[in-house]
N, C-alpha and C positions, 0 to 999 in steps of 0.2 A: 504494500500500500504506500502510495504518495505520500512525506512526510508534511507536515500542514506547519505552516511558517504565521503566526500570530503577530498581527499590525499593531499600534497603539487605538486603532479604534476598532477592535476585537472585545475590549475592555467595554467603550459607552457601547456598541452593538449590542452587547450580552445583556444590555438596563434598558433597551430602546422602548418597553412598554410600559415605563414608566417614567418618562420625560416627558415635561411640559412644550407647550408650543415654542418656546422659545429656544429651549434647547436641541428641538427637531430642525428650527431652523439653522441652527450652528450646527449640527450634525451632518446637515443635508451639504451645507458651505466644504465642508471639510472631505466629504464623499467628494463631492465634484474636484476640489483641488487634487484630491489623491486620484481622481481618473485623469485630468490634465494631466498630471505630474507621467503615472503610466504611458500614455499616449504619446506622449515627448519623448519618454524614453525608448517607445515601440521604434517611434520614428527615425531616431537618428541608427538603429542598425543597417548595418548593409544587407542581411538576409531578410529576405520576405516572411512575414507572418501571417497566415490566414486561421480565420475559426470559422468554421462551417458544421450549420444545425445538420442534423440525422438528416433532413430531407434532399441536402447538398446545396443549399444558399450558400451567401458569404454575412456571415455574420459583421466580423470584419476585417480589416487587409490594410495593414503600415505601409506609408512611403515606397519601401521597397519591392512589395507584392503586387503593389499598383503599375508598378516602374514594368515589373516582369511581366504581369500580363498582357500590359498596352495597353490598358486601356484609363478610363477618369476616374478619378474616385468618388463623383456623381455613379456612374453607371455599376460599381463594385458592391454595395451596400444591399443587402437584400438578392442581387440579382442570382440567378443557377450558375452554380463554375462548369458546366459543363455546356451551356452555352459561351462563357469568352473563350475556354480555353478546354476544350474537348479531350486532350492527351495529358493536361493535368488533374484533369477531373477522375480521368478513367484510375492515373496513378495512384493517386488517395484515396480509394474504395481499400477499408479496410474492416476486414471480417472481425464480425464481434466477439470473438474468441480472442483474437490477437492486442497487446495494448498498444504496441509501437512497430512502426517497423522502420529502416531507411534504404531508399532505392534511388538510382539515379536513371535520369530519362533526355530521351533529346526531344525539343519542341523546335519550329518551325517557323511561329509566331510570335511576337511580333518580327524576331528574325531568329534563325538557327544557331541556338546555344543547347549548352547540355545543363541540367540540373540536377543539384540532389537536394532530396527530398526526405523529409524526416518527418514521421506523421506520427501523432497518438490522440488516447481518448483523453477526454477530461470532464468529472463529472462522473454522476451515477450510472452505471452499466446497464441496472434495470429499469431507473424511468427516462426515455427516450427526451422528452421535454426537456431534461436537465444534462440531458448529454450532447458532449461537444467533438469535434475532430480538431484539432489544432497541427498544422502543419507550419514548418520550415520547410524554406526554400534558399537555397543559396547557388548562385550562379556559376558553376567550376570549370567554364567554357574557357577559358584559359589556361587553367592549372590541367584539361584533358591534353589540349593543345601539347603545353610545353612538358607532359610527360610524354604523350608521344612524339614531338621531335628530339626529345634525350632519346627514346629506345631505340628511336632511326640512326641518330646519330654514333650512340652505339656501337649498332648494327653494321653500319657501314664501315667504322672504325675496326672493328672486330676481322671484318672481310679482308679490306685495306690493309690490314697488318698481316694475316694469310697470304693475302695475293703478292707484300710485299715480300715477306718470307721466300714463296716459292720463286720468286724471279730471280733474288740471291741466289739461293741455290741453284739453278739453272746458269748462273755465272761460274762457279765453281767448275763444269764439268766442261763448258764452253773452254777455259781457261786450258785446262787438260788438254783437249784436243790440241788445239793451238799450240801448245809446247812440242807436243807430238808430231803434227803436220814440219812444226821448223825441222826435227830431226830427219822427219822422213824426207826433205827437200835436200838435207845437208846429205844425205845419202844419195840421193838422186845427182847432186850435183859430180859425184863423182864417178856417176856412170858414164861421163860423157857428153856423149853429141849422140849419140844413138836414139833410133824414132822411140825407143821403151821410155827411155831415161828424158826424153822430150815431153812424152804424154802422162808420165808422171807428176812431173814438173808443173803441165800445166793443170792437171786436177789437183795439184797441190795450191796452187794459187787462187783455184776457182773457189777452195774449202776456205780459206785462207780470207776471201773476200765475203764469204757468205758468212762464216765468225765475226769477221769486224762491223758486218749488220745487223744480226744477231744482238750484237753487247751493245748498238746503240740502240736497239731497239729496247732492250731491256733496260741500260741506262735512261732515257726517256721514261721508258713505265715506272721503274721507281722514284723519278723526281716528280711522277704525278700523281702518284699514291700514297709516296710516305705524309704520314701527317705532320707537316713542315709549316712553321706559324708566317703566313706572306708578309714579303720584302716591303710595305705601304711607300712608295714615293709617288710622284706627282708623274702622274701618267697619260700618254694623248693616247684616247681611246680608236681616232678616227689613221693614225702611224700604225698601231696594233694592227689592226683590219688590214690596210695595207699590206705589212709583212708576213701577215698570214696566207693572204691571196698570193704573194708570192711566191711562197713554201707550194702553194697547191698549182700553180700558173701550168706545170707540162700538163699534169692530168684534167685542166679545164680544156684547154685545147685539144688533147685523144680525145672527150669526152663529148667535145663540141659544144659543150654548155655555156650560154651568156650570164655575165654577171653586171649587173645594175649598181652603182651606190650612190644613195644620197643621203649627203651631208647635212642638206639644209642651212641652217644658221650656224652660228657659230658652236661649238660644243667647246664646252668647258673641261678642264683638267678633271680628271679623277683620283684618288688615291687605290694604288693599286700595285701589287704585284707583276709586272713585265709580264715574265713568261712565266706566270702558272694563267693568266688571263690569255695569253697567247696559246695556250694548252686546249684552254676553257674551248677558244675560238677555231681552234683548228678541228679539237671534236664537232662541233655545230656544223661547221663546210663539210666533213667527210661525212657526215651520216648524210647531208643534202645531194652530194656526188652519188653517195652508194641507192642514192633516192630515185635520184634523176636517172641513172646507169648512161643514156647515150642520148645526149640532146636535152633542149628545157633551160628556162631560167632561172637564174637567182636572184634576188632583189634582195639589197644589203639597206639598211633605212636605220640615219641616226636622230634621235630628238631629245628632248630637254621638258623638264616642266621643276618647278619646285622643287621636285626633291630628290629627282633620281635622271641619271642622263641612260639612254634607252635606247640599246641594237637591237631589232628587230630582224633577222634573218627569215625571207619568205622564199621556199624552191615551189614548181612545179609539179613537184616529182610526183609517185606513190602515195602517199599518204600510210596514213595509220587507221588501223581499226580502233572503236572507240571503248571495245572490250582491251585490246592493248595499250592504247595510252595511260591507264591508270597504273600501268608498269612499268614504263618506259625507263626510270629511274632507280628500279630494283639488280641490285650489282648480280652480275652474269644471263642479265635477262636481255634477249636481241630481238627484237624484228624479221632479222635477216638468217639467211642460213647458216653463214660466216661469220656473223658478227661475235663479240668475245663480250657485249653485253657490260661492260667496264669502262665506257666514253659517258654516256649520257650521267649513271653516276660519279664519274669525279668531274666533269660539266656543275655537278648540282654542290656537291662538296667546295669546289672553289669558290663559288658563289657565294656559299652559306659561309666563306670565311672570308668575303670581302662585303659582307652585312648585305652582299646583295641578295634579287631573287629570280626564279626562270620561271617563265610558264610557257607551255608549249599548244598551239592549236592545230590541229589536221583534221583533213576530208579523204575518205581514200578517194585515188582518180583526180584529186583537185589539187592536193599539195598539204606542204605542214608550212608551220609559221613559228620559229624559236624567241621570244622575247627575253634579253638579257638587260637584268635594271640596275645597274652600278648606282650608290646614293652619292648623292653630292657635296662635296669636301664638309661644307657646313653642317651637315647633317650629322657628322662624326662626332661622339664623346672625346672632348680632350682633360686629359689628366693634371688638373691645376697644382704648381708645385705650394709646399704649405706655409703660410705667412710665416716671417722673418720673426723670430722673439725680439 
């Protein structure tokens, strides 16, 4: 049983049938003050509070309960919770058996947050008249948020340090060979002039070449997996692009594909990491190349608004299904036959560590559209040093 907490007018309460008129009316003063006083305190919480009679009215709803429903707190009073708010109505049906329970639920209305909710009775069990539902609500649409981008973060971190692992290792053996290729050349070279000792020679050279792309291939992959905290200087976003297009320039010509960009106005410096943003960018081009395969446009589009300076990358290509796009960013998940599934997330990981953000649109048949949103110098927390004693 609820433990019952006695007021200083518990005391005249317990005499109220035998007080004169005078003193009902000072009674009555000090009832209203101690419900003011309540009220004020209802009000200033951040979680919502609702009491609702057995038949599912709203008896009544604080500040915050009003904020959460949407609606006025004219329309709150008296009205059925399951006319404003139909999915929190349903959540607070609690069987008369039970006294409390706590659930959380996602609502829609007035816009899409998640809530928890903490309901019990209050009041007599068995006369209905005198019983109440009294529910909390408090709004955890943020706190769902930022646990699930920790577990993503995580997650990818997790992979990231595996994927980083086994590329090392694959250095190791790489390295081996190589030593071994030298000796088998240094033997070959004393065979001669003879065609054996030629064609030795030159598959030794061919291994030899195919090793030295290998370890850049794998030096590259680890400078974009390890989780390495970015270099922040003062960076032209619209230079980056450039030299990215560069790096890709033979394979847009085999490919035949035309590239568009517009600059527009001026675009402002950003702060940013060189080449892990250069990384960023080279993955966005190759998935629109391996999009497009043979012909098709690119359109490169840089802009500006308050708070974020914003590459837009739009190809022609393929598109994505819209079963697949909710995956696009899951490490070793591809599209493609080939793909290694590990561009689009460290695409998203460099991002998330330049405070930026990506969103990505596609139609299959019509094309995708990569949006990359760098924040603007201003936008950045800087670290005040601590007044002088």
């Amino acid at each position: 049983m609820m433990k019952r907490y006695f007021s200083p007018l518990d005391k005249v309460l317990s005499r109220i049938d035998g007080l004169d008129s005078q003193n009902l009316s000072i009674l009555v003063r000090r009832l209203e003050r101690e419900r003011d006083l309540m009220e004020t305190v209802l009000h200033t919480l951040r979680e919502g509070v609702i009491v609702l009679s057995e038949d599912g009215s709203i008896d009544y709803a604080n500040s915050a309960a009003v904020q959460l429903l949407g609606v006025s707190i004219e329309e709150v009073t008296g009205a059925e919770l399951r006319r404003i708010s139909p999915d929190i109505a349903k959540a607070l049906e609690l069987p008369v058996q039970v006294e409390a329970l706590t659930r959380e639920i996602e609502v829609t209305y007035p816009e899409s947050r998640v809530l928890r909710l903490h309901l019990a009775h209050v009041g007599s069990m068995t006369d209905s008249e005198n019983t109440r539902r009294v529910a909390v609500l408090s709004d955890v649409t943020k706190e769902r948020v930022q646990t699930e981008d920790r577990i993503e973060s995580e997650r990818i971190d997790s992979i990231v340090a595996l994927a980083a692992g086994v590329a090392h290792e694959i250095g190791n053996p790489l390295n081996a060979i190589g030593l071994h290729l030298q000796v088998l050349q240094r033997a070959a070279a004393k065979l001669g002039d003879s065609a054996e000792a030629k064609k030795v020679r030159e598959a030794a050279e061919v291994c030899q070449g195919e090793i030295k792309r290998l370890d850049g291939i794998v030096r590259d992959f680890l400078g974009a997996v390890r989780p390495t905290k970015p270099n922040l200087v003062d960076t032209d976003l619209v230079a980056v692009v450039a030299e990215t297009m560069n790096l890709l320039q033979d394979q847009l010509k085999q490919l035949g594909i035309r590239v568009s960009v517009d600059v527009g106005s001026e675009i402002p410096l950003i702060l940013a990491d060189r080449n892990q943003v250069k990384q960023a960018l080279f993955n966005v081009m190759k998935n629109s190349l391996e999009a497009l395969d043979r012909g098709g446009d690119i359109f490169v589009n840089f802009s500006t608004d308050d708070e974020w300076v914003i590459l837009a990358v739009k190809d022609t290509g393929v598109g994505i299904p819209a079963d697949k796009l909710t995956r696009v960013f899951d490490a070793y998940y591809s599209t493609k036959a080939s793909g290694g599934g590990l561009g689009m997330m460290i695409l998203l990981k460099i991002l998330r560590a330049h405070g930026g953000t990506v969103d990505i649109e596609s139609t299959p048949n019509v094309g995708t559209t990569v949006t990359l949103r760098f924040p603007l110098k201003h936008r950045r927390v800087r670290t005040l040093d601590a007044p002088k004693a």
